[in-house]
Each structure stands twice: as C-alpha cells, then as structure tokens.
N, C-alpha and C positions, 0 to 999 in steps of 0.2 A: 116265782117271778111275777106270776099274774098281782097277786096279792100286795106287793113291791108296788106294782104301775098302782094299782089303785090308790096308793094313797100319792101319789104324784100328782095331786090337784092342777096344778098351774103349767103342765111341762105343755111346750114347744116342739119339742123332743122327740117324746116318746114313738110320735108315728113313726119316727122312723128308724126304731126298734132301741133306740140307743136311751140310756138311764141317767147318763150325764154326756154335758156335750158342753163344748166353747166353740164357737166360731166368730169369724172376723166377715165384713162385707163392707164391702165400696160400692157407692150409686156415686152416678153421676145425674144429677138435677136437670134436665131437660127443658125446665119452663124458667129455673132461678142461676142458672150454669156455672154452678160448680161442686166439687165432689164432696161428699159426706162419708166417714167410717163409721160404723157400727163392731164392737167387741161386745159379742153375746154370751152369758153362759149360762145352764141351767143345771141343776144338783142334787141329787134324790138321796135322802136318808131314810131311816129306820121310824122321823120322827116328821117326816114330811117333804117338803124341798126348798130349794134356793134358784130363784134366779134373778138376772142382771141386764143389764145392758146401758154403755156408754157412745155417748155420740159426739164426733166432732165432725164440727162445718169447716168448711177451708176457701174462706170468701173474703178474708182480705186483700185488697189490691193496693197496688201503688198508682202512682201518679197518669202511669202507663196503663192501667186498670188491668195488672196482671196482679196475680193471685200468688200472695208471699206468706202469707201463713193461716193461723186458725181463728177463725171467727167469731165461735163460741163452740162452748159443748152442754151437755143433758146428762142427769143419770137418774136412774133406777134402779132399785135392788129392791126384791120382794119376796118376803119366806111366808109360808104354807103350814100352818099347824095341823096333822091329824096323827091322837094317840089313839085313833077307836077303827082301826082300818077292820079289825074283824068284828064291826055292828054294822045291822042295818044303816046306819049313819055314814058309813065308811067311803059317800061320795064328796059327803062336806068337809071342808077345811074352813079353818079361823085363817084369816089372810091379816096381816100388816108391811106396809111398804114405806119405803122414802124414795121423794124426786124431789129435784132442783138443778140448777147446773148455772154457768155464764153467761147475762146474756138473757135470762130469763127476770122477772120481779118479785116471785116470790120462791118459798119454797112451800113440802108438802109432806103431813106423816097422813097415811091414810089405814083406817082401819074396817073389817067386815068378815065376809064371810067370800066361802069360794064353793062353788056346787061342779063335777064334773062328770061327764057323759062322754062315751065313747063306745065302738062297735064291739066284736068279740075280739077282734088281732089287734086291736088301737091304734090301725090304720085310720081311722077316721076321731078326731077327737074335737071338744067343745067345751068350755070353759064360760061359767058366768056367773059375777062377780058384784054384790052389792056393798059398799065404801063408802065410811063415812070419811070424809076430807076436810083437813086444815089446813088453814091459810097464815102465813106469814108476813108480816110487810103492813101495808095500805090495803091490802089485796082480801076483800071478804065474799060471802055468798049470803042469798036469803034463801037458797035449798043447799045445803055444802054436803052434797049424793054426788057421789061418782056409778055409774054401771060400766062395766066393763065386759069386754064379749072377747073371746078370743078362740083360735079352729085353726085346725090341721087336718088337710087330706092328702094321703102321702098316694102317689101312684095314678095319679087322677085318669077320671078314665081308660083305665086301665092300662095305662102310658107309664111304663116302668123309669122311676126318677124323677115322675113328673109330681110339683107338690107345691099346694095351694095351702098358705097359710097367711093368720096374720092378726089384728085387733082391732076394737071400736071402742071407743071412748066418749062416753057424752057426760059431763058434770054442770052442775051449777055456777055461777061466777060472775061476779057485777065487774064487769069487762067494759073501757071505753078503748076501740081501736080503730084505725086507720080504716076510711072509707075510699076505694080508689076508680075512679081518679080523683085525687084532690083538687078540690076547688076551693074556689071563696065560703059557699055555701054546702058545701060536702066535704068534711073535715074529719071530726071524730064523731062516732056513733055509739050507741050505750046497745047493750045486748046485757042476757040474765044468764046465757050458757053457752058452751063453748063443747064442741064436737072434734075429732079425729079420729082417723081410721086409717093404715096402713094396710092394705092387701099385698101379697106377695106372689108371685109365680116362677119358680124354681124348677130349672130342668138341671136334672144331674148329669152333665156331657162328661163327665170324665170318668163313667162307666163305660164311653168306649175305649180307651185308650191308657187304661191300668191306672187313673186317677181319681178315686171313689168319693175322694173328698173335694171336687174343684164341681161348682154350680154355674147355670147362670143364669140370668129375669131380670123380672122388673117389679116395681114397686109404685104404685099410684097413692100419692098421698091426698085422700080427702078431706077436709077441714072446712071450717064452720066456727068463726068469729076467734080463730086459733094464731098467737104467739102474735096479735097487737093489729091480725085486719080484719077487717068487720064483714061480714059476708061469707059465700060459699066458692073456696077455689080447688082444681084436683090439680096438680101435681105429677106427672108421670116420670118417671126414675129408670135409668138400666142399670144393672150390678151386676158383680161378681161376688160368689161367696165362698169361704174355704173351712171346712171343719177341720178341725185338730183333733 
C-alpha cells in the first residue's frame, strides 16, 4: 500500500488514509452571498492518478434580487503520470491538466511536472507543481508558468477530524480588470499575474453521531488580480462537505 501512495502525486486524499475518494461541498459566500457546490474526486491507479473538481455559483437573481439559478461554473481535471514508482525518482510525476468552464474568457491545457513529500503515515502531505500553461482566446502571457502548491494536514493538532487543507496558485497573465471602486478615473487596471489560493478547515462532526462521512468549515478565498478585479481581496466561506 505504502508503495501505491507513493506514486499518488497529486492526491487530496490520501491524508486521510482513503485511495480514492468523491466528495460533494456547499459554501455559502459570506462577502459575495451566495452559495457554491464543489463535486470533487480523486483516483489512484497502478499508472498514477486522476483528479477533478466541478464548480457551480448560484447567483442569479431576478428582479426581486432572489437567486433562481446558476451563474456560472469551472472545471478541472488533472492526471498524474508515474511509471517509475520503484526509482529514486518515484516522488515525481509528469502532470497535465485542463480548466475552463462559463463565465470564464479563456480556456487552458497545462503541462509539467509534480514533486511530492509527505511524513511516514501521509497524515501530512505537500504537493508542488511547475506548469507550463496555454492560453485560448485574446487571453496571452509574457511568463505562461503556473506554480502550484497544494497540502494536507489531517488531525491537526492533534484534534482527531480536524483537517487543514487546500491550494495556491500564482501564474502569468496579461490581465486588465475591474479596479473597485469604480470611478471616472479608476476603471480598468493592467496587472502581469494573477494569484489564488483556497485554504480550508474541516472538522469531521459526524464522528460523533455514527456519520463519518458529514464535515463542516470554512474556506477563505485569497486572490490577487483573479476572475476580472484588479487587486488583493479574501473571501471567507462556511460549508458543508460529504464524502461518498
């Protein structure tokens, strides 16, 4: 099994002890107020892994400024190549991914590598990711580098259920977006890169009450010139999450 996680480069997961996993999560948006779903899943083979993740917003309103359907959504899907799990080499992975979704300008195939570290139980795991990225559209780069960081601490401080995960994101990207407040003379602004980061914080409550798979937390989105406004905003989120 050890030899299994090891070539699991990119998992989510693993902390907490599972080899493949789907789960579903609801936030509700605290600064933009309205809800988002997340359908996650992650996938370990023989020749690497698979994982995913779909997003929909639900921030259409009517006239009444109530919320009647979905807004946009996102996706991701990203497989893991390693046939060399028994070399010294057997922390790296060849990584290629696709995003784009509704709602957004462009899409994106990205290519690179994956390096993974983790403790002896892979209770503690870390992930980090150099990607080369393509642009579709109008949409180009003068450095087209994504880096990606991604970490899992299942148990934190020794708080059984407690579990801190999540991803950073910084790429390249000749980006003009929304400067706010707008004004006459504060409009659109140019920026070269574009940053995000998702933290999460997950208590497992329904280890008291025979429900192993029901979570709950929050989600602080940090961003930086990200999805069309110019500047630094965070974001804080409360969810629920349910593994299947």
């Amino acid at each position: 099994m050890k030899k299994l996680l090891a070539v699991a480069a990119a998992t989510l997961a693993i902390a907490q002890g599972a080899f493949a996993q789907t789960n579903f999560q609801t936030f509700y948006d605290l600064s933009r107020g309205h809800f988002t779903t997340t359908l996650e899943g992650f996938y370990g083979d023989s020749w690497g892994n698979t994982f995913f993740f779909v997003d929909y917003d639900y921030n259409t309103r009517n006239s009444d400024e109530k919320v009647v359907g979905v807004s946009g959504s996102y996706f991701e899907i990203a497989r893991c190549l390693n046939f060399w799990q028994n070399s010294a080499l057997a922390p790296l992975s060849a990584h290629v991914e696709y995003n784009g979704g509704v709602g957004f300008g462009n899409q994106n195939f990205l290519f690179g590598v994956d390096y993974f570290l983790h403790n002896d139980n892979f209770s503690n795991t870390f992930n980090f990711k150099l990607l080369y990225k393509t642009f579709s559209g109008n949409a180009s780069s003068d450095v087209p580098l994504q880096f990606t960081f991604v970490w899992g601490m299942q148990d934190l401080f020794g708080v059984k259920g407690l579990r801190f995960s999540g991803f950073a994101d910084i790429w390249g990207e000749n980006v003009s977006a929304w400067a706010l407040p707008v004004t006459d003379d504060n409009f659109l602004k140019d920026s070269k890169f574009v940053f995000i980061s998702e933290p999460q914080l997950w208590y497992n409550v329904g280890q008291h009450f025979g429900v192993d798979n029901l979570s709950i937390g929050t989600e602080i989105e940090l961003s930086m010139n990200f999805a069309g406004y110019y500047g630094f905003y965070v974001r804080p989120c409360i969810g629920t999450k349910w593994i299947f």
